[in-house]
C-alpha positions in Angstrom: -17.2 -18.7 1.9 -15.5 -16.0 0.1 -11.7 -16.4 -0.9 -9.9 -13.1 -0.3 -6.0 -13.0 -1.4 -3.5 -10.5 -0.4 -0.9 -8.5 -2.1 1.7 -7.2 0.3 4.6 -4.8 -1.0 7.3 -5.5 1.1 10.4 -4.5 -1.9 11.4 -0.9 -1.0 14.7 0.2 0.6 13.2 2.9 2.4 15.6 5.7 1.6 14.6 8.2 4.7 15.3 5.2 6.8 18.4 7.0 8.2 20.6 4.5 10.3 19.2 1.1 9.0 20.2 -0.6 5.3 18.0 -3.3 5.8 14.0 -3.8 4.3 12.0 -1.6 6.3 9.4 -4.0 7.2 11.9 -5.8 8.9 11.8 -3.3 11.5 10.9 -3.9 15.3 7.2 -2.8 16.1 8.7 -3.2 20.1 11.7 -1.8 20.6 14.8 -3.0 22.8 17.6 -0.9 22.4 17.0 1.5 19.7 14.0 2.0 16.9 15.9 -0.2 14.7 16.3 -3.2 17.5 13.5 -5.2 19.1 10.8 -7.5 18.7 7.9 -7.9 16.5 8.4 -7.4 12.3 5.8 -4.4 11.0 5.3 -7.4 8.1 4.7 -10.1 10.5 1.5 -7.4 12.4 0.2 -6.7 8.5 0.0 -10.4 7.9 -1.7 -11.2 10.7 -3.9 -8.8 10.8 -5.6 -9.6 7.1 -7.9 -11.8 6.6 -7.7 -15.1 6.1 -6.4 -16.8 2.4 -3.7 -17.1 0.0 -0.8 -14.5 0.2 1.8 -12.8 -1.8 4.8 -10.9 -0.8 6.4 -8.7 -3.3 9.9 -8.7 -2.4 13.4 -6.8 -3.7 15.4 -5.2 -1.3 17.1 -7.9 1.2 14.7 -10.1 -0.1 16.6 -12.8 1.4 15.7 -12.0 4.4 12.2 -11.1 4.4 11.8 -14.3 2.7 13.8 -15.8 5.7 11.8 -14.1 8.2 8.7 -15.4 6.7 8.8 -18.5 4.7 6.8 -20.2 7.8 4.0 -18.4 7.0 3.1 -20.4 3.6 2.8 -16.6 1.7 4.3 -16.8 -2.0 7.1 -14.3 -2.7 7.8 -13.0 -5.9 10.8 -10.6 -6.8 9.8 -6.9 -8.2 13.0 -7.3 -10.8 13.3 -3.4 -10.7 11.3 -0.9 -8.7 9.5 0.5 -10.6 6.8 1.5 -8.6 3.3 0.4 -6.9 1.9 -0.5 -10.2 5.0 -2.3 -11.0 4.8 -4.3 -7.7 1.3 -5.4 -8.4 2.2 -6.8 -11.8 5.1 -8.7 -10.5 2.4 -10.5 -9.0 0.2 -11.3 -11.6 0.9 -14.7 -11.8 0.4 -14.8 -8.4 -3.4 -13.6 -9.2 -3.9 -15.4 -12.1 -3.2 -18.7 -10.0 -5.5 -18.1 -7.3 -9.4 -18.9 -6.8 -9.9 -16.0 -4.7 -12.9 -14.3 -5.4 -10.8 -10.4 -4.1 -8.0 -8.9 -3.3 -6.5 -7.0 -0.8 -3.5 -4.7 -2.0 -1.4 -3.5 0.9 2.1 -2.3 2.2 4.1 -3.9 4.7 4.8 -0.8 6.0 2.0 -0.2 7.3 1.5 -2.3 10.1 -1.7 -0.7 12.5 -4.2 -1.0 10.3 -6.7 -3.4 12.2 -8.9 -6.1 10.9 -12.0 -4.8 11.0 -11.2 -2.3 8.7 -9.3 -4.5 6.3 -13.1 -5.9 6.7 -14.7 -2.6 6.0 -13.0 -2.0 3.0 -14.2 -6.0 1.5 -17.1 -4.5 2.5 -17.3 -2.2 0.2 -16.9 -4.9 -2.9 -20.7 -5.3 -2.5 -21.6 -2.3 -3.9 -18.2 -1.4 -5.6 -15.7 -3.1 -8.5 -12.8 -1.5 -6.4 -12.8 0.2 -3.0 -9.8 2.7 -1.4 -9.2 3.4 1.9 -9.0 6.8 2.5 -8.1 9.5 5.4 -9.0 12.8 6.0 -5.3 14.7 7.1 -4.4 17.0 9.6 -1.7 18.0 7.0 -1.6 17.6 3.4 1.9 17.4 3.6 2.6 15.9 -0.2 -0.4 13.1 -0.3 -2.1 11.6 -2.7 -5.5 13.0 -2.7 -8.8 11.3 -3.8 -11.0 13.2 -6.5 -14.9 12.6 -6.0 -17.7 12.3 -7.9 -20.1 12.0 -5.8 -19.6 8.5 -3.9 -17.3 7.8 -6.4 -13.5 8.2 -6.9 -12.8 9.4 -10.3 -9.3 9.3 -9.7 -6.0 10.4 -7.6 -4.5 13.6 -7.8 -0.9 13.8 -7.3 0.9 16.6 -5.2 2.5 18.1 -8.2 -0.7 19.0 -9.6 -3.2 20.0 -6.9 -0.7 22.0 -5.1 -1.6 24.2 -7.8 -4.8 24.2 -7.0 -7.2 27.2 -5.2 -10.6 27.4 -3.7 -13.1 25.4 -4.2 -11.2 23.3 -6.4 -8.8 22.5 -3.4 -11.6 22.1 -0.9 -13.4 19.2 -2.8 -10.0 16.9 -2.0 -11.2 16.3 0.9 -9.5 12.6 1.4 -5.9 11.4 0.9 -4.8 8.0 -0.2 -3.6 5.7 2.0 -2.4 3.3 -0.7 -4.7 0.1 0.2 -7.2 -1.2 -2.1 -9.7 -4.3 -2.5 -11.0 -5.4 -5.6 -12.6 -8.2 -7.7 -10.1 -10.1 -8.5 -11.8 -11.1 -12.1 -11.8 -7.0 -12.9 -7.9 -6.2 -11.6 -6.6 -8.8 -13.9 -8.9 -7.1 -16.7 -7.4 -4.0 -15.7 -3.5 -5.5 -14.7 -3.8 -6.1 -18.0 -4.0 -2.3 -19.0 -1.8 -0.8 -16.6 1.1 -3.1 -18.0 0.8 -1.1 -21.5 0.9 2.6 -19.4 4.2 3.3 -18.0 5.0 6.8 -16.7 8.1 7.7 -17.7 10.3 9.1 -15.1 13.8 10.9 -14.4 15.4 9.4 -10.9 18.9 9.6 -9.5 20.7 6.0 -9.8 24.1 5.4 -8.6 25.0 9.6 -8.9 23.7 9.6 -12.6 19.9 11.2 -13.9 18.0 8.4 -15.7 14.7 8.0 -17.0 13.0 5.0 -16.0 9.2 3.5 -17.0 7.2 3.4 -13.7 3.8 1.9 -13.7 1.4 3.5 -10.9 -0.9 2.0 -9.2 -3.2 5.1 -9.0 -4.0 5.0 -12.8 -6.3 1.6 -12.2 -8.8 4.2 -10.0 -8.9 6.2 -12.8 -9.1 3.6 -15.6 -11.7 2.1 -13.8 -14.0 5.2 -13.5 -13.6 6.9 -16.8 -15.2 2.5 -18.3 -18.0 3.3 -16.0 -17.2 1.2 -13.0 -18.2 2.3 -9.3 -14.5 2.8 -7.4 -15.4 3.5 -3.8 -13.8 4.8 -0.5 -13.6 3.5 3.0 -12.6 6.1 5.7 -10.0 5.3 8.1 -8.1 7.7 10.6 -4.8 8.8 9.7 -3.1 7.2 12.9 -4.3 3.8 12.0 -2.9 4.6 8.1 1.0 5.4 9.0 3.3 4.3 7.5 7.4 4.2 8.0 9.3 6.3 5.7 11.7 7.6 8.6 13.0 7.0 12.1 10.8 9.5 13.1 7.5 7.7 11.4 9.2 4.8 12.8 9.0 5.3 16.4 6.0 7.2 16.0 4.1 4.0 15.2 5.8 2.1 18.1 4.1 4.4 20.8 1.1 3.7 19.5 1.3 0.2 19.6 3.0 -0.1 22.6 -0.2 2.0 23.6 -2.7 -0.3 21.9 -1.0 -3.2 24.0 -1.3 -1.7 27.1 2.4 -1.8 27.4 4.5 0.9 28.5 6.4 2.8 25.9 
């Protein structure tokens, strides 16, 4: 029987949280008195709803208390030293990866908490055919999404909003699917490929404590790319933008309840 591991992010602040200083997965998926009051972690849905195996939680912000909140469930947590983005997160969990016997991964976001198990399935799936598989959704609006490039059945890369709001035509009607920031690959390949990523940092000008600094992100976009451009088949699994949601913002936020309170039967 296959070994799958999982890579949760759980380390962001969540800046557009307005109203709540804690970590964002923290937050109620049924709420009591408010959005930010209730029952039911958004972490504690995404872990149960992957499959089976080892898991990691990459943890910063509060970590305390995501670590807290979840120690019973026998996941590892390791502590993203500085955020410094998605790429970042997965290579504070290298070790993690390197320690492991599983035969894939699953990279998610514990943000993300109604994406269901049969398509956490789906995109495994995929792994039969592909080195590494992203789950994908086609939006109502573009808004400022990551959007897949295809060739063919292939994803050739990820195209960031700065650049392909630039873009006309054609050229803009063959980004046809965004990115919904989940992957599954081989494990064997991603630490080929970890390897990589940890030599390309982006370098990038952020606001910290009222002052402009440039920082060294690493992103995990660049593996799709990296990948495609040595010759190896990066696929796509569809998935509907409800189920992809995450929570940036109160409004995301209770957003995501209603549905779930819907998907339970309950009333909202």
């Amino acid at each position: 029987m296959p070994i799958i591991a999982s890579v949760i992010f759980a380390a962001g602040k969540g800046s557009r949280m307005t109203g709540y200083a804690g970590n964002k997965t923290l937050l109620p998926l049924l709420p009591d008195r408010s959005v930010f009051e209730g029952s039911r972690p958004l972490l504690q849905e995404v872990i149960e709803n992957l499959p089976p195996g080892p898991k990691c939680i990459v943890v910063n912000h509060c970590a305390g208390e995501v670590e807290s909140a979840f120690r019973q469930t026998g996941a590892v947590f390791v502590l993203q030293k500085e955020t410094n983005g998605t790429g970042g997160a997965l290579l504070a969990a290298r070790d993690f990866l390197t320690g492991t016997d599983a035969d894939s991964v699953i990279i998610t976001m514990g943000d993300v908490p109604l994406i269901r198990p049969e398509t956490y399935r789906g995109l495994l799936g995929m792994l039969d055919r592909c080195d590494m598989a992203i789950l994908g959704f086609e939006p109502a609006n573009r808004a400022q999404y990551g959007m897949l490039h295809m060739d063919g059945e292939r994803v050739a890369g990820i195209v960031e909003w700065k650049y392909w709001k630039e873009y006309k035509g054609k050229e803009l009607e063959r980004l046809r699917y965004c990115n919904a920031g989940v992957y599954a690959a081989k494990r064997g390949i991603l630490l080929k490929y970890l390897l990589r990523l940890g030599e390309r940092p982006h370098k990038v000008v952020k606001s910290r404590n009222g002052e402009m600094v440039t920082i060294s992100e690493y992103f995990l976009t660049d593996l799709a790319e990296m990948m495609h451009e040595d010759g190896l088949f990066v696929g796509m699994a569809p998935a509907s933008e409800s189920e992809v949601t995450g929570v940036d913002t109160p409004e995301n936020l209770a957003a995501v309840q209603k549905i779930y309170t819907k998907r339970l039967g309950l009333k909202p």
